[in-house]
N, C-alpha and C positions, 0 to 999 in steps of 0.2 A: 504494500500500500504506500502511496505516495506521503511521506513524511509531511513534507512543506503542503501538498492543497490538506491533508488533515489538520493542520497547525491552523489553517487559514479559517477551514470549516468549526472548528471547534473551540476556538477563541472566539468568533461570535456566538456560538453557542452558548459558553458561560455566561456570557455578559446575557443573554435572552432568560437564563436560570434564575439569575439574580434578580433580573430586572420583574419577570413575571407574579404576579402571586397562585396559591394553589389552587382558587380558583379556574385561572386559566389554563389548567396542564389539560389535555389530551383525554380526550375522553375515557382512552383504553387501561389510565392509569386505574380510572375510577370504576370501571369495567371490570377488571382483575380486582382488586378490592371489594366491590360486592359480590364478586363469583365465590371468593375467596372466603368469606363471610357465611354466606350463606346456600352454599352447593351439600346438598346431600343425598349421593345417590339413594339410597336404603329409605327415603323418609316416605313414610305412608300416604300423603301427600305430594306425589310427586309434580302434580301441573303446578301447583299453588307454590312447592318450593324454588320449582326451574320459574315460572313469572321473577320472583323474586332475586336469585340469582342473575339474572339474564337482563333487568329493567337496565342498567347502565348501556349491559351489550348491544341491545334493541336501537339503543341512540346513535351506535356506531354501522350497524350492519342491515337494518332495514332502513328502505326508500320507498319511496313511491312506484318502482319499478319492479325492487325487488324487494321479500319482506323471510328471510328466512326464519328469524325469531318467531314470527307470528303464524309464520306456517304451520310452525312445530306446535305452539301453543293451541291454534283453530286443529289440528291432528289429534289433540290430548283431548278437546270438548269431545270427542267419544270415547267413552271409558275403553271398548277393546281393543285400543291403539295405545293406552298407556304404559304399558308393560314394553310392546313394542319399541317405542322411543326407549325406555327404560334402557332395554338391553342392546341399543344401538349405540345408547352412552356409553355403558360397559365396553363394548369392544372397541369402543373411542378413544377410548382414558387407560385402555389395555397398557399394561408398562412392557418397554418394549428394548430396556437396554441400550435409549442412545440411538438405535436403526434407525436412520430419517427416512430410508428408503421403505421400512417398514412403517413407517410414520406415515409417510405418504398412500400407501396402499390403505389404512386405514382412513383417512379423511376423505379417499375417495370414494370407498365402501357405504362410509356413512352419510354421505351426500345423495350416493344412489338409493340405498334402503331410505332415507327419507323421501325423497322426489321419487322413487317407486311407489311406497306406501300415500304418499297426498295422490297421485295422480287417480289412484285407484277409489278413494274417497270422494276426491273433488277435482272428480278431471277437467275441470273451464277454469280453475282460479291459478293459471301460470303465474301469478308474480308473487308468487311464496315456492316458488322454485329457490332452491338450495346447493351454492357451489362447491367444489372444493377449499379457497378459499376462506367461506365461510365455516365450515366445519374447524381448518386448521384454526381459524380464529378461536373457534370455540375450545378448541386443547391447548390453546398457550392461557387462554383464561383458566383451566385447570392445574395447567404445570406451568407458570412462564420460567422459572427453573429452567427447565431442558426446551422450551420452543421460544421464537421469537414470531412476534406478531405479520402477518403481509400486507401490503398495498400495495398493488403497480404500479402505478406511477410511480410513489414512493422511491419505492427500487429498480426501478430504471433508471430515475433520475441520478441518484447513487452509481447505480453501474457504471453507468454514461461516463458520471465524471472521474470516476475513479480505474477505468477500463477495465471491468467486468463485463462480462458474456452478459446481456443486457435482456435475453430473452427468458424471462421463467414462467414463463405462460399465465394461463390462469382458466378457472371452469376446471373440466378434470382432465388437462393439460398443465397442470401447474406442477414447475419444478421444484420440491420442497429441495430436496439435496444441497442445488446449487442456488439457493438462496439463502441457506443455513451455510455453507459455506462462507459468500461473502457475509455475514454477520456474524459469524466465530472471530475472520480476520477483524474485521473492528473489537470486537472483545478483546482481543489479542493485544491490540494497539492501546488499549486505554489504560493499559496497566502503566501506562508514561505516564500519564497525566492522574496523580493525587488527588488536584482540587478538585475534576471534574466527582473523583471517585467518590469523594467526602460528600459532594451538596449531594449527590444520590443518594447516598447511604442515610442523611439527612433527612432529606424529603419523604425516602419511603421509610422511615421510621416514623416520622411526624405524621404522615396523610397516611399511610398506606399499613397501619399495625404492624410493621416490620416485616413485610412481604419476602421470602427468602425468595429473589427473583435471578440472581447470580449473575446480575447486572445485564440480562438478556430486554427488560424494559428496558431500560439505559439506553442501549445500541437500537431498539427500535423506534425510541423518542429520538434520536439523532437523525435516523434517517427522516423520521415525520416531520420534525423542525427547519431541516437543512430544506428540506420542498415546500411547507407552508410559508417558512418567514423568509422564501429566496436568499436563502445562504452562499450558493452558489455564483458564482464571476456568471455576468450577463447574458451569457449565450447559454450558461446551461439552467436557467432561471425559469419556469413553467411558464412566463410568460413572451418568452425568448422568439423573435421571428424565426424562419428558418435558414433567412439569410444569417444572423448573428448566430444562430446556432453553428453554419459552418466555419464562421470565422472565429470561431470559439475550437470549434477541434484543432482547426488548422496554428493556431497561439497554441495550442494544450500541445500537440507533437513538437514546434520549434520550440519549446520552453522545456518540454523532455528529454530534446534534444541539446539542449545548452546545459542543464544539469547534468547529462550523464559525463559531458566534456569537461564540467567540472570534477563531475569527480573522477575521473581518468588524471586531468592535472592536477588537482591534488591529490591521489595515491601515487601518480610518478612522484611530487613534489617530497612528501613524507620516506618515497622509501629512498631520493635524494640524501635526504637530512639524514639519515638513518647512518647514510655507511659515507660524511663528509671529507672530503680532501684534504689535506691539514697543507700548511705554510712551511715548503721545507725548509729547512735550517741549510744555508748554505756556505753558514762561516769556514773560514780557510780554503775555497772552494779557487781556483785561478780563471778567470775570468781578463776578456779582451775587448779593448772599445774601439772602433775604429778612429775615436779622434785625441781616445787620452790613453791607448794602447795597453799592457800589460796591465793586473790589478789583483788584488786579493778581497776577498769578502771578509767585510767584519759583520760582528754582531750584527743583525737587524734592529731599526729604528718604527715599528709596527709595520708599516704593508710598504717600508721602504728597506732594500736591500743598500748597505754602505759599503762602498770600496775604496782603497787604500791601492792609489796611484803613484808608489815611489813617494810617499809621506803626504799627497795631497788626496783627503775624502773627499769622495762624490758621493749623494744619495740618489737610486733607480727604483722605482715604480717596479717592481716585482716583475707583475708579468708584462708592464708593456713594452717597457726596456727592450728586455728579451725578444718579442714579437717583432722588435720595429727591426730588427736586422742590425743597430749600433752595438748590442753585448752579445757574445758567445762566448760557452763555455768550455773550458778545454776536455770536460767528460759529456757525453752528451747526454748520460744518463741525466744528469742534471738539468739539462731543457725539455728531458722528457718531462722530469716533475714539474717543473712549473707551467709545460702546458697542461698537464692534468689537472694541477691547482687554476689555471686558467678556463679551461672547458667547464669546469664544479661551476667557477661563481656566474659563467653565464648561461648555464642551464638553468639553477636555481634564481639568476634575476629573469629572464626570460619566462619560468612558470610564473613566477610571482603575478610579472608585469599581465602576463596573460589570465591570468586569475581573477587578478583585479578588476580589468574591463570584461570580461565576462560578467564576475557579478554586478558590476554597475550596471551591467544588461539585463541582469535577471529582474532587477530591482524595478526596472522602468516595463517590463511586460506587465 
């Protein structure tokens, strides 16, 4: 995952933490809090317990279009379908070890045994048709522990900018795996950032009765926040043309591209420094000038080499001396070192120099 756009996305994310009250949090927080509350498969009352359970969820998953909540509910007004639901829950909420892939088969089973069972009921009321989707919803309100919540857009918009395989379907096309996927990696990632960890751990102890959620809310408030409050640079913004969308990819590859170049020169730069050329000592070394002739090195004076011309010192420039063709040495061992010592300091000014104006670059995209 890209270090710097997650720094980017979620520095304004805190500030949105801070800034909001709990009133405003996401429905799904308060979703999972009454599921949480008040879910009990076993209760002899089972319509009257799921209404109550599920009132938050209802706010987030039924529309006017589609009413899954209410399907299930207008399912249970006949007592012989009670049971029915009952044991669809069961094999919903089945523990499964972690297998998203089994996860998956599951949420789509229980979407079909729902939308089998209504149609056979109430085969004209298509908009209490039930996706997979929505089922998954319904098992991270049971476990948000081991699930994280979906929305498409949502997580495209995250893919997009983050370059994840952007397609996870949805209906009973949806790819849980590789959507659990990129949402582990963010899990992963946030073990860098303390404060963000703290205001969570915060929050869901104050609102949420200390929901053990293993910070799987967390990472799907991020993705829901970064697409409601357009978190995202302008092109990847839900309300982005399509023009700026493409000039948004097209920046997001050359900026990909200027990063990886930095860090190519700064890993040559480091493993420079690592193994440095040292300033040879050339004292007593005999040495010839073309215009003050024979010479002996004395002591160095820091980055100047002193010679002793028949009783008169001159001080030379290390390596340019040497370079200009006025000094040679009667060993040539000795010019080899100091062009060594010469090639060192202009590799290492030359990445610097190049370092530099790169980042100045990166700073102005």
């Amino acid at each position: 995952m890209n270090t710097e756009n997650l720094n980017g996305i979620l520095v304004q994310y805190i500030q949105h933490c801070k800034s909001r009250a709990a009133a405003e949090e996401g429905s799904f927080w308060r979703a999972a809090d009454c599921f949480g509350v008040n879910w009990d498969i076993d209760d002899s009352d089972f319509p009257a317990m799921f209404a109550d359970a599920t009132q938050q969820a209802r706010l987030a998953l039924d529309n006017p279009a589609l009413q899954p909540i209410g399907g299930m509910q207008n399912l249970m007004l006949r007592d012989t379908e009670i049971e029915l639901v009952r044991e669809c829950f069961r094999w919903l909420f089945k523990a499964d070890d972690g297998d998203i892939s089994n996860c998956r088969g599951r949420v789509e089973l229980f979407a079909d045994q729902i939308n089998g069972r209504f149609r056979r009921v109430f085969p004209r009321m298509t908009k209490y048709t039930m996706n997979a989707a929505h089922a998954a919803y319904l098992l991270n309100l049971w476990s948000p522990r081991e699930n994280y919540f979906y929305n498409a857009a949502e997580a495209k918009a995250w893919a997009d900018y983050f370059d994840y395989e952007a397609d996870f379907g949805g209906g009973a096309a949806l790819n849980l795996p590789r959507y659990y996927t990129m949402c582990n990696d963010l899990l992963a990632a946030l073990e860098a950032y303390p404060e963000l960890l703290a205001l969570h751990k915060a929050y869901v102890e104050q609102e949420l009765g200390g929901v053990d959620d293993a910070n799987h809310l967390l990472v799907y408030d991020i993705l829901h926040t970064a697409y409601t409050e357009q978190l995202y640079p302008k092109g990847y913004a839900r309300t982005a043309t399509t023009k700026e969308r493409a000039k948004a990819v097209q920046e997001k590859a050359t900026r990909a591209e200027l990063c990886a170049r930095i860090g190519e020169a700064e890993q040559e730069l480091q493993e420079l420094l690592a193994n440095p050329a040292q300033l040879p000592d050339l004292t007593g070394c005999k040495i010839t000038h073309k215009m003050f002739g024979a010479g002996t090195v004395q002591p160095a004076e820091g980055q100047f080499m002193v010679i002793d011309f028949g009783g008169t010192l001159k001080k030379f420039s290390y390596t340019a001396s040497m370079n200009s063709g006025y000094l040679t040495a009667e060993d040539p061992a000795v010019e080899d070192e100091l062009q060594a010592y010469q090639d060192y300091n202009k590799t290492k000014d030359r990445l610097e120099k190049e370092l530099k104006a790169m980042k100045a670059e990166l700073v102005k995209m």
